[in-house]
ROMI-976816 format. One line per field, with one value per residue (C-alpha): x, y, z; residue number from 1. Coordinates in Angstrom, 1 decimal, padded with zeros to 4 digits. Layout:
BEGIN
east = c(X  ...)
north = c(Y  ...)
up = c(Z  ...)
n = c(NUM  ...)
***
This chain:
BEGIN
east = c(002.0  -001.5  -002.7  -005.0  -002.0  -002.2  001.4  001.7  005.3  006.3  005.9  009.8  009.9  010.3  013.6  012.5  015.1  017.2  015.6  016.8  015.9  017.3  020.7  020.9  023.6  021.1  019.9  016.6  015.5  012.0  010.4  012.4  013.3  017.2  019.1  022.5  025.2  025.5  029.1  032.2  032.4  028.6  030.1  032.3  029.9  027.4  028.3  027.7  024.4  021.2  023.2  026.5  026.7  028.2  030.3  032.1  032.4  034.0  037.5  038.0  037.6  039.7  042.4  042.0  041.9  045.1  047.3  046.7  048.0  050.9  051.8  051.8  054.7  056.8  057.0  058.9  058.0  058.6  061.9  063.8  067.0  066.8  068.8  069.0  065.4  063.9  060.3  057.3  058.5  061.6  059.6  057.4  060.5  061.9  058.9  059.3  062.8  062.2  059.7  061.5  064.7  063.9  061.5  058.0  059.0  061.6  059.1  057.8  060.9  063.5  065.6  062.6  064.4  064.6  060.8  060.0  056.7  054.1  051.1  048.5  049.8  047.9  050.5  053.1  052.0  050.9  054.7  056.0  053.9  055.9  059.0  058.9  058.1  060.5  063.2  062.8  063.4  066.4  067.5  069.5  066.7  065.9  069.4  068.6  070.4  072.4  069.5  068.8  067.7  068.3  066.8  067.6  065.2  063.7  063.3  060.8  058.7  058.4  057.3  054.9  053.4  052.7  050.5  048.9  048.2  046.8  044.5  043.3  042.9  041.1  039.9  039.1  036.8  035.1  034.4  032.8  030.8  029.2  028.3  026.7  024.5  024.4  023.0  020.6  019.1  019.0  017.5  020.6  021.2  024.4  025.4  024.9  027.0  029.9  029.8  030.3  033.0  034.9  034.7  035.6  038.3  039.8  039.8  043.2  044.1  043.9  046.0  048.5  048.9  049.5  050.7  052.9  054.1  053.9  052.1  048.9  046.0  043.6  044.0  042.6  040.0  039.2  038.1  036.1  034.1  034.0  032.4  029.9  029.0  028.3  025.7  024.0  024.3  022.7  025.5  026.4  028.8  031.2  030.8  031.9  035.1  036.1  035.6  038.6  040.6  040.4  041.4  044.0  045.9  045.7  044.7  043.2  040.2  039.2  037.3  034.8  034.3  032.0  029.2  029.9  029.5  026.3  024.8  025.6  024.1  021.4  020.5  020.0  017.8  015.7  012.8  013.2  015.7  017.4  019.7  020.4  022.1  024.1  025.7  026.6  028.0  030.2  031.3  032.2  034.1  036.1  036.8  038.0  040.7  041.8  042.5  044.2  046.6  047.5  050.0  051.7  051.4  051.7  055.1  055.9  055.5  057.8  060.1  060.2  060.1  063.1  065.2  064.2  066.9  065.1  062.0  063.7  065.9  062.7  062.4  058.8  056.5  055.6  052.0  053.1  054.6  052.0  049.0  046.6  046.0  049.1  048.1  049.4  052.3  053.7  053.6  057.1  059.0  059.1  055.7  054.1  051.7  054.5  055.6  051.9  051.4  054.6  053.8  050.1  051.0  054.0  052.0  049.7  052.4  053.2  050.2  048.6  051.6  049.9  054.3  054.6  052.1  049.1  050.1  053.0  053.7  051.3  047.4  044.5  043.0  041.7  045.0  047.4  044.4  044.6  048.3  048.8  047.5  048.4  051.3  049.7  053.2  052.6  050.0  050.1  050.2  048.3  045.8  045.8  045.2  042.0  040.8  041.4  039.6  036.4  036.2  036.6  033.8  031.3  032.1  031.1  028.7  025.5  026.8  026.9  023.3  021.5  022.6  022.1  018.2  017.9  020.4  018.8  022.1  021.5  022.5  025.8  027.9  026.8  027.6  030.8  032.2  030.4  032.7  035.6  036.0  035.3  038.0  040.2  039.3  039.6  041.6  045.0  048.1  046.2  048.7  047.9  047.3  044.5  042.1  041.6  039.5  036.6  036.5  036.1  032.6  031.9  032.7  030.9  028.0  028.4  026.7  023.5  020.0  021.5  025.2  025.3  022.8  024.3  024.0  026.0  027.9  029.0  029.5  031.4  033.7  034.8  035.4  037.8  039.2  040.0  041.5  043.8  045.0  045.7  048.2  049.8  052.7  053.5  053.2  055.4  058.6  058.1  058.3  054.5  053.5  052.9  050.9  049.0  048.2  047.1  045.1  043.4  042.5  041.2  039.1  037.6  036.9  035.5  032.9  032.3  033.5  035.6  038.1  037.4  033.5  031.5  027.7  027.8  027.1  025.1  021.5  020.5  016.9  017.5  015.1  017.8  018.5  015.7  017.7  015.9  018.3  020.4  022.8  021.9  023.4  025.4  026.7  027.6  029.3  031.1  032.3  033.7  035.6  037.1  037.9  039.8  041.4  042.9  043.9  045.2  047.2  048.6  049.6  051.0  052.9  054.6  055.5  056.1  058.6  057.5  059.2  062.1  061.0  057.9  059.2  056.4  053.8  052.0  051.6  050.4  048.0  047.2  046.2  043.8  042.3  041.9  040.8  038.2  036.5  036.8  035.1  032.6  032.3  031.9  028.4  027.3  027.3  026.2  022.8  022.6  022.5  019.9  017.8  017.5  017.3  013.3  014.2  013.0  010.0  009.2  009.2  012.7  012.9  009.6  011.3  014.1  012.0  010.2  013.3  014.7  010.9  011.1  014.9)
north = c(-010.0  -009.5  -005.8  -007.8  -009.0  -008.7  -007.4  -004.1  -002.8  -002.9  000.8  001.5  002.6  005.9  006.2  007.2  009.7  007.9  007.5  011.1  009.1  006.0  007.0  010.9  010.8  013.5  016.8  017.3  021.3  021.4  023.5  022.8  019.3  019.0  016.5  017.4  015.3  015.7  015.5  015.1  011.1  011.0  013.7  011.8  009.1  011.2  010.4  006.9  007.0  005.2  004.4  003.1  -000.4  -001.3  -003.7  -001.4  001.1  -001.8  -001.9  001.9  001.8  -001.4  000.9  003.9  002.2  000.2  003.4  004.9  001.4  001.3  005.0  004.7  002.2  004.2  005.9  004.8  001.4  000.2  -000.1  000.9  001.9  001.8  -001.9  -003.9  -005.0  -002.8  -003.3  -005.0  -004.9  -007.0  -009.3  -010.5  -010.9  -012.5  -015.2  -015.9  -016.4  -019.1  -021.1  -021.6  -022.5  -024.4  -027.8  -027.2  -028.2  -025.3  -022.3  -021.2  -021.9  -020.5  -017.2  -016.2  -012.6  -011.5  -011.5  -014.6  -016.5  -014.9  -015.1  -018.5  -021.3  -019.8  -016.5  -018.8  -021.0  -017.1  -016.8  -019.4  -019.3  -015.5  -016.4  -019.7  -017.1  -014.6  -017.2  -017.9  -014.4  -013.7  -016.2  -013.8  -012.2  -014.8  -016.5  -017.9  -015.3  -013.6  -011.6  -009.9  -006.4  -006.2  -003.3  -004.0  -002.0  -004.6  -006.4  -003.9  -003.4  -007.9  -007.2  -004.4  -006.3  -009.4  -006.7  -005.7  -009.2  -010.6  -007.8  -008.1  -011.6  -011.5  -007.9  -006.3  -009.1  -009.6  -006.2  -005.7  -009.2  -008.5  -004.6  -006.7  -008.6  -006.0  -003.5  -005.9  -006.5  -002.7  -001.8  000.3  000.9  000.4  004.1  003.5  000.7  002.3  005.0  002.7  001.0  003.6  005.1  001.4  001.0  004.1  004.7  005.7  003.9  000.2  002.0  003.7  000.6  -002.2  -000.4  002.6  000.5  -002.8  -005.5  -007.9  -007.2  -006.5  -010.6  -011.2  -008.1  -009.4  -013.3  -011.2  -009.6  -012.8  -014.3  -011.7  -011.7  -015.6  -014.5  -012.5  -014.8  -017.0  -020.0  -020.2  -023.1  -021.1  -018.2  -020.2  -021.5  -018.1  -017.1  -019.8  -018.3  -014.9  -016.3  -018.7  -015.2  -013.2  -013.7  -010.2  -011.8  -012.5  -009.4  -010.8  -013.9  -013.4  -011.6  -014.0  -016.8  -015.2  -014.9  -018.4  -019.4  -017.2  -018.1  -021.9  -021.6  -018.5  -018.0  -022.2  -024.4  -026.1  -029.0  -029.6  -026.2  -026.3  -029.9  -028.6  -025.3  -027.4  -030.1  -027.5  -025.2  -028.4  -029.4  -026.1  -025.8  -029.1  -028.3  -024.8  -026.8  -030.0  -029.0  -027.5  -030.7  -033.4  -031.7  -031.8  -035.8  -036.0  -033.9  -036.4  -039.7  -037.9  -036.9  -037.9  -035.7  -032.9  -033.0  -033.7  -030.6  -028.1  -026.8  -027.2  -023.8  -022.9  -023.4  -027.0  -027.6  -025.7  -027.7  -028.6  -031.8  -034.6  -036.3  -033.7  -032.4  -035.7  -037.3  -039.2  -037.3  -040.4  -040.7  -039.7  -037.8  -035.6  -033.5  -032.4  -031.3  -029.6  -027.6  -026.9  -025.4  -023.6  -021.7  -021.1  -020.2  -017.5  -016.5  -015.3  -013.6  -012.4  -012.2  -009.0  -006.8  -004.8  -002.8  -001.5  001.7  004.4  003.6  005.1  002.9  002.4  001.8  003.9  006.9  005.6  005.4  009.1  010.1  006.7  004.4  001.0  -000.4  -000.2  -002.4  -006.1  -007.5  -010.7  -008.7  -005.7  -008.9  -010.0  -006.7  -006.3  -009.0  -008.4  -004.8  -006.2  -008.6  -005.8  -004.0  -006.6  -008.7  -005.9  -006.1  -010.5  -010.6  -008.3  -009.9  -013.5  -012.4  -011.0  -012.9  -010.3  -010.1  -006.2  -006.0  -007.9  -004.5  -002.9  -005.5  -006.2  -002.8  -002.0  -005.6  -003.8  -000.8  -003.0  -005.2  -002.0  000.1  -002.7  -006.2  -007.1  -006.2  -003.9  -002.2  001.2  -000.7  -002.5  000.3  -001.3  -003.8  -001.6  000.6  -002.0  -002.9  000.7  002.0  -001.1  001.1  002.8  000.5  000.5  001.6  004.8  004.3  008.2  010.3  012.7  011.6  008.5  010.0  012.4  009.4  007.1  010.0  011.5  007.7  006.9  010.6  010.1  006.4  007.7  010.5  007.8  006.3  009.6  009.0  005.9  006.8  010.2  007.6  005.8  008.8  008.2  012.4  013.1  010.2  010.6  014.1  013.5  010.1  011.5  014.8  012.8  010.8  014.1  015.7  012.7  012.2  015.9  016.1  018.4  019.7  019.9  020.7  022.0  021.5  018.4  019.8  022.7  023.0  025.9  025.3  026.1  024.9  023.4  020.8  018.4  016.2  015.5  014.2  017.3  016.5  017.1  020.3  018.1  015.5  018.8  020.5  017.3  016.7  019.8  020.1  016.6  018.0  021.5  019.5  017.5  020.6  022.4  019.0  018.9  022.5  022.8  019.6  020.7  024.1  023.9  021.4  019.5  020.7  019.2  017.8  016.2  015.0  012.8  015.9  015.1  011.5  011.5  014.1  012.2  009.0  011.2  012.6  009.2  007.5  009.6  009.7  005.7  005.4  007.7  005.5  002.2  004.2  005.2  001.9  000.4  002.6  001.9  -001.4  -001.3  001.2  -001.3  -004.5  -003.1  -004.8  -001.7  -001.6  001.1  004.0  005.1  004.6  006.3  009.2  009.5  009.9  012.6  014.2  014.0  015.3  018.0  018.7)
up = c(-096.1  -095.5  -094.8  -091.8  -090.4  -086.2  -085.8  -083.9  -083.6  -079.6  -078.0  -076.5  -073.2  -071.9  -070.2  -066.6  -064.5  -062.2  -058.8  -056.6  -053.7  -053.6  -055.1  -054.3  -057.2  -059.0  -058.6  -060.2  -060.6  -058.9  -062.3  -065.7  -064.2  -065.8  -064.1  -063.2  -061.3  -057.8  -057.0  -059.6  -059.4  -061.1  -063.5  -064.6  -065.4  -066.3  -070.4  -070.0  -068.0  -069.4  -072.8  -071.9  -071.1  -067.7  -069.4  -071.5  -068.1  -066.2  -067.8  -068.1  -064.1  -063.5  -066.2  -063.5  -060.3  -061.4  -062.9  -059.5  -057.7  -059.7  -059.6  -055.7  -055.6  -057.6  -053.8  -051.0  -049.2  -045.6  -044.3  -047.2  -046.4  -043.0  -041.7  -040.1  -040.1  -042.6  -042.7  -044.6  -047.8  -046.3  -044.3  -047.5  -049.2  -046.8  -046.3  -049.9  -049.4  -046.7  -047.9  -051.1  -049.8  -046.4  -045.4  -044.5  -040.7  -040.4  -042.0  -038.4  -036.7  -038.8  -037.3  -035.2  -034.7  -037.9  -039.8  -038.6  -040.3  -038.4  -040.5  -041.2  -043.9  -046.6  -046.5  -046.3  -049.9  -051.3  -050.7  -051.8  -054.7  -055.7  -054.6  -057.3  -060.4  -058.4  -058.6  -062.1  -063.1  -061.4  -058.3  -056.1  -055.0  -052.7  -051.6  -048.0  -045.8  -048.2  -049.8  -046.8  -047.3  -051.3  -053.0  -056.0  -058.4  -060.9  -057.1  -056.8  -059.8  -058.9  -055.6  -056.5  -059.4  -056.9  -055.0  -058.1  -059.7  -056.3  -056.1  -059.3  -058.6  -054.8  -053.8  -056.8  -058.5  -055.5  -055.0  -058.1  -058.1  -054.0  -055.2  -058.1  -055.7  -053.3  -055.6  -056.9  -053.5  -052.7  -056.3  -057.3  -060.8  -063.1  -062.6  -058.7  -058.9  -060.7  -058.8  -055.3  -057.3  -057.7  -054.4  -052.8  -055.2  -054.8  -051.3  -050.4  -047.0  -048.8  -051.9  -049.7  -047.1  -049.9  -052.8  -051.4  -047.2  -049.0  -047.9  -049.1  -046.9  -049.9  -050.3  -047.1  -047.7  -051.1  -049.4  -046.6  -050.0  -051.5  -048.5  -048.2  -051.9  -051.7  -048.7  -051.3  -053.7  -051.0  -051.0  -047.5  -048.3  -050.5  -048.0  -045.0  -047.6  -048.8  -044.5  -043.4  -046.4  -045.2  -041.8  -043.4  -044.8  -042.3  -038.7  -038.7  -040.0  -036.8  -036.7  -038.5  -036.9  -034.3  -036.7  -039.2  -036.6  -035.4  -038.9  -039.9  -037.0  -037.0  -040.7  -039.1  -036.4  -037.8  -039.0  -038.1  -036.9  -040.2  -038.4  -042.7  -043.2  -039.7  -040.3  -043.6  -042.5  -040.2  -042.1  -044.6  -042.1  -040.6  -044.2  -045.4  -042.0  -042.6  -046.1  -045.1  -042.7  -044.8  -046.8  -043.5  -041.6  -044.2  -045.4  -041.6  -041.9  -045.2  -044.0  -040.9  -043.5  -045.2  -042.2  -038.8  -036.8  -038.5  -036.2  -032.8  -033.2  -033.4  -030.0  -028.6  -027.8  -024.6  -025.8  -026.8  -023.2  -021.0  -023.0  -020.4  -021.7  -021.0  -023.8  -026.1  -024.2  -023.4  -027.0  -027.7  -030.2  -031.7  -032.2  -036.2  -034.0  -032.4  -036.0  -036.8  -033.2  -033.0  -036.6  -035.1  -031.4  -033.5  -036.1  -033.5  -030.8  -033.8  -035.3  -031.6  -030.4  -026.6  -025.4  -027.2  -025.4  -025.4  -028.7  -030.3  -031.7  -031.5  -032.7  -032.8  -030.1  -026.5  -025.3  -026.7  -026.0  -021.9  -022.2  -022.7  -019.8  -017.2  -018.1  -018.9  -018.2  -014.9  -014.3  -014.8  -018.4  -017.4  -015.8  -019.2  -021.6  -019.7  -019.2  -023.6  -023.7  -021.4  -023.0  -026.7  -025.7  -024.4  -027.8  -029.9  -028.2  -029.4  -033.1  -032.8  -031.1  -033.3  -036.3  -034.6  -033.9  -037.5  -039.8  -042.5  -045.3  -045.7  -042.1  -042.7  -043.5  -040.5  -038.1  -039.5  -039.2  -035.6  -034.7  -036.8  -034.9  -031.6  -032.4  -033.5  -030.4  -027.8  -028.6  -028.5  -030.0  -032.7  -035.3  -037.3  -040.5  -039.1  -039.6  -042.6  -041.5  -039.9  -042.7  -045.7  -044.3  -043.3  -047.5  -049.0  -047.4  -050.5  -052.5  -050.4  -051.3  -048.9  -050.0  -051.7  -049.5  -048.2  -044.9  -045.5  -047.7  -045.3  -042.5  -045.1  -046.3  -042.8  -041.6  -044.5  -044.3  -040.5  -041.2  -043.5  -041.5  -038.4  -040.6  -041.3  -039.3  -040.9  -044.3  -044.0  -042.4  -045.5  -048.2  -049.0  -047.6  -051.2  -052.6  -049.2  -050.0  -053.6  -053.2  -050.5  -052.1  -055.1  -053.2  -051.5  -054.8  -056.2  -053.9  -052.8  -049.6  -047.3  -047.7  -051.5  -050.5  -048.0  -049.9  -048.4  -045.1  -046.7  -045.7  -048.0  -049.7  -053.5  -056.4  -058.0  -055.1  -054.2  -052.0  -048.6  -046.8  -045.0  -042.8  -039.3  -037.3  -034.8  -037.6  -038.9  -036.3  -035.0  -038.6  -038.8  -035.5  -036.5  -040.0  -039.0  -036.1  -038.9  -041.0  -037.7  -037.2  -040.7  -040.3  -037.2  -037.7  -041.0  -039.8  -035.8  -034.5  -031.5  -028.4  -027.6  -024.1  -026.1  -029.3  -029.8  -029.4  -033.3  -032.9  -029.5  -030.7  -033.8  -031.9  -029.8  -032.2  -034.2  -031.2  -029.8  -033.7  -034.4  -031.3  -033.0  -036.3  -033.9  -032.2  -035.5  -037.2  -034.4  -034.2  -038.2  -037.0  -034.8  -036.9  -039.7  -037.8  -036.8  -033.0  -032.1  -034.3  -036.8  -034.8  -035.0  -038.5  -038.7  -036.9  -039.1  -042.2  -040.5  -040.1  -043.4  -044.7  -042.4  -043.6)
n = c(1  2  3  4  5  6  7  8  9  10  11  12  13  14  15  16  17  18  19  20  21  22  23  24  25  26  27  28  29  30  31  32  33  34  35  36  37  38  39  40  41  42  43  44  45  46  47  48  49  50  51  52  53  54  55  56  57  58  59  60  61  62  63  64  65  66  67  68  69  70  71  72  73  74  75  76  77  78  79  80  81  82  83  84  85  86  87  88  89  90  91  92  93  94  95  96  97  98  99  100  101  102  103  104  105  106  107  108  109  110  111  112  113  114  115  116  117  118  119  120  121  122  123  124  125  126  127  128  129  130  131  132  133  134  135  136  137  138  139  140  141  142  143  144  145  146  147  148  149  150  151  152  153  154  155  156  157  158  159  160  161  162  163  164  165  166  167  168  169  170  171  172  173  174  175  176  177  178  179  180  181  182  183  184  185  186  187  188  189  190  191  192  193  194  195  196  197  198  199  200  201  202  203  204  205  206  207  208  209  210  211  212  213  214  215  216  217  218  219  220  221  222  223  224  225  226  227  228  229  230  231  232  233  234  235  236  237  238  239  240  241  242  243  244  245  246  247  248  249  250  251  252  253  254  255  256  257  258  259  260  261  262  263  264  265  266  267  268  269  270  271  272  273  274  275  276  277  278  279  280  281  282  283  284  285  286  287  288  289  290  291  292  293  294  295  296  297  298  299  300  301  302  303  304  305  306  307  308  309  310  311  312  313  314  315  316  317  318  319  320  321  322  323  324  325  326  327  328  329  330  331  332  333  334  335  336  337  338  339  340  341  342  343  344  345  346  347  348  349  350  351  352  353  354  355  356  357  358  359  360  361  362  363  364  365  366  367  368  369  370  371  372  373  374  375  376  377  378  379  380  381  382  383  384  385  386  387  388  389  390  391  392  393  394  395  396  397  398  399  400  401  402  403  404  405  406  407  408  409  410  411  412  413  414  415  416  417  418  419  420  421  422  423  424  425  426  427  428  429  430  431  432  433  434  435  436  437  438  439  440  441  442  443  444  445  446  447  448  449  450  451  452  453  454  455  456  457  458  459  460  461  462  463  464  465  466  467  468  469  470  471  472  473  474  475  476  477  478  479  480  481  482  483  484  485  486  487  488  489  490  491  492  493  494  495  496  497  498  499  500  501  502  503  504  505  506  507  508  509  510  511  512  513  514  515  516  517  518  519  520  521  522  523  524  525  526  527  528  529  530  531  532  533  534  535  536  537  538  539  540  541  542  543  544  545  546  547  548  549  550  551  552  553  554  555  556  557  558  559  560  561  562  563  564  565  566  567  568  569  570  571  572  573  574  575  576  577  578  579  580  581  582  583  584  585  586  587  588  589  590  591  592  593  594  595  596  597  598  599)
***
């Protein structure tokens, strides 16, 4: 080779710090400049940072988050022990038992009292899918009627591995995909991402819900994440698919619906109107609802080819009868028409259950907060469900026009959870486990371009901290007190948070901590009555028995509590909202960063 040759070797690249300010995951000493972690979750990354592939990270976290899963379902589960009705864990078997043994036509009508279907069709293939392997491995566990309430023990390592392999096949891919394309669009790094990962993965009401109570909301969660990522990914197609899949599992879903409705929307009249993009949005949405209810209603026409006494002895809904249209309502039973109607009003007749009343049990909502103090029994339940309703409007009508204005995808989180905790706080018939839904928006936060300030880090933390507490209750009937106590401590440490850690809330100036982003006295101060309220709570509630007169004293407490902060959480990501929409203009965010410089 000639000595003239015009080859110079490429210079590497210096290896810059990870950014303090977008990520806050570093301190950074202000005159030797050593980096150091700044809570134990980046510690334990902090081996793998800048040479470590992400790929090589990514199955030593999926390892983690699923010895934890399967270590919590070596607890108790819902209803065990307790017939005649049992709980959850019964009721999924018991849909599995159903749709395996009994016509399409009979699955929403079948023994209505006990666990009757009461979730959309795409629950009811998910179950039959399980119960199909189920049967093969050992048939008894799904005998029609005669399997009621087994507990047989390899029974349960079946049902807790369906949890496992449905999240591993729904929630947890998506997760890791949309904080992919999230963290992309918020220029987070690897060790950003794996940090929000983590914290998303781990956070302890989705692990104590489906993997110590039992049940499959992480399904339904896991096609909300897959919907968003496909926004980021900017395929508004696949979004609106994966959308009516979420809604087909669970109708919990509807949350969402009204921001997603207003983004969609949104994205196809702004910055111009894109008649293209709407037709397509709704042909696609049609499509995909026609294809969720097919199978339901096509099997209702076989089953009606195959035996036509089996139709005519399904008793019509009320919804079927009181249709306001006499077309529908007076179809001959004859008719081919009348066995897809019938299926339709049914599973609708079950999935929207408005008979049962406002709420039931005791949640950390609206309602059960006003009926401490004035029984809502009282008053008219006609009148208490249009009054949920107006209410449940007003609280998520800000949330669906801010993000119909400015269809911006960064904003999606925020307007999903503000319409969460509106939902949560105000709507009908609203269970404990639904705090879920609110709070997955709120922790996919994390993987934002502010995800682990300590501001939102703070925010996200006590929100998820509070929501686990609220379920309380339910957990310690189902022997889950000490996987509650452990996952939740965990989570705490990990992310440097009370009661493991009180820097977070520290404002001390110290050359070791360049961080610029102190949390503010009243975040403070209302953080920290909410978090010794809690400790008081857990105290007092495991040492003092309730007084006789009052035996629910601890729960009524706990749902005041609850409420009072959710209510909290729906302001706060509200105002995010706003903030970073710029509807305002620049000023408040202008402010805030004047605050934080001044901090």
């Amino acid at each position: 080779m000639s000595s003239n040759s015009s080859y110079t070797p490429r210079k590497k690249k210096k290896r810059s710090a990870p950014s303090q300010t977008r990520s806050d995951l570093f301190i950074v000493d202000a005159d030797s400049k050593p980096i150091k972690p700044a809570f134990p979750l980046t510690a334990f990354l902090w081996p793998a940072r800048g040479t470590t592939s992400q790929w090589i990270i990514l199955p030593l976290v999926l390892m983690l988050v699923g010895l934890f899963r399967w270590t919590t379902g070596f607890w108790g589960y819902s209803g065990l022990g307790k017939p005649p009705m049992y709980g959850d864990y019964e009721a999924q078997r018991h849909w599995m038992e159903i749709t395996n043994h009994l016509p399409v036509s009979k699955w929403y009508f079948y023994d209505l009292q006990y666990w009757g279907l009461d979730y959309p069709p795409l629950t009811a293939y998910h179950s039959w899918a399980l119960g199909k392997i189920g049967s093969i491995i050992n048939p008894s566990w799904f005998v029609l009627d005669t399997s009621r309430g087994v507990e047989d023990q390899l029974l349960k390592v079946f049902m807790r591995a369906t949890v496992l392999a449905s999240e591993y096949l729904t929630y947890i891919p998506a997760t890791i995909i949309f904080l992919r394309k999230y963290g992309r669009s918020q220029s987070i790094g690897g060790i950003g991402i794996s940090c929000a990962c983590i914290a998303i993965l781990m956070q302890p009401a989705t692990l104590l819900i489906d993997h110590g109570h039992f049940q499959y909301n992480t399904v339904m969660l896991g096609l909300m994440v897959a919907s968003m990522a496909s926004i980021f990914s900017g395929n508004l197609l696949w979004s609106s698919v994966f959308f009516v899949a979420a809604l087909g599992f669970k109708q919990m879903a509807l949350y969402y619906a009204p921001v997603m409705f207003a983004f969609l929307l949104g994205s196809c009249v702004n910055p111009k109107i894109n008649i293209a993009r709407l037709m397509a949005i709704s042909i696609t949405t049609l499509l995909a609802f026609t294809l969720l209810f097919a199978p339901l209603l096509l099997g209702a026409l076989y089953d009606r080819y195959q035996d036509p006494a089996l139709t005519l002895s399904l008793p019509p809904p009320d919804l079927f009868t009181s249709l306001p249209s006499k077309v529908i309502s007076n179809i001959p039973p004859l008719s081919p028409l009348y066995p897809p109607v019938l299926q339709l009003t049914q599973s609708v007749h079950r999935i929207f259950p408005f008979a049962r009343g406002l709420f039931e049990d005791k949640v950390a909502n609206f309602w059960c907060f006003a009926h401490t103090f004035y029984k809502l029994n009282s008053i008219s339940p006609v009148f208490l469900r249009r009054f949920s309703l107006y209410l449940t409007f007003f609280a998520i009508i800000a949330p669906c026009m801010i993000i119909g204005a400015v269809p911006r995808r960064s904003l999606l989180p925020y307007a999903l959870a503000a319409s969460g905790w509106g939902f949560f706080l105000f709507s009908f018939q609203v269970h404990e486990k639904s705090v879920l839904l609110p709070l997955l928006p709120m922790t996919l936060l994390f993987g934002s371009e502010d995800g682990f300030s300590k501001e939102y880090r703070a925010w996200l933390g006590w929100a998820n901290v509070l929501g686990t507490w609220t379920l309380y209750p339910l957990l310690k009937r189902d022997g889950l007190a000490t996987p509650y106590a452990v996952l939740t401590f965990l989570w705490v440490y990990l992310l440097g948070l009370p009661p493991a850690s009180l820097e977070i809330y520290s404002r001390k100036a110290s050359k070791e901590n360049t961080q610029t982003d102190a949390v503010s006295w009243f975040t403070t101060l209302l953080h920290s009555a909410f978090y010794l309220a809690m400790i008081a709570w857990h105290t007092l509630e495991l040492f003092v028995p309730p007084p006789s007169n009052k035996p629910d004293l601890y729960p009524v407490t706990n749902v005041l509590i609850g409420a009072a902060g959710f209510g909290i959480c729906y302001l706060w990501c509200l105002w995010k909202l706003i903030l970073h929409s710029g509807l305002l203009g620049d000023y408040l965010k202008d402010q805030e960063m004047k605050k934080k410089k001044v901090a």
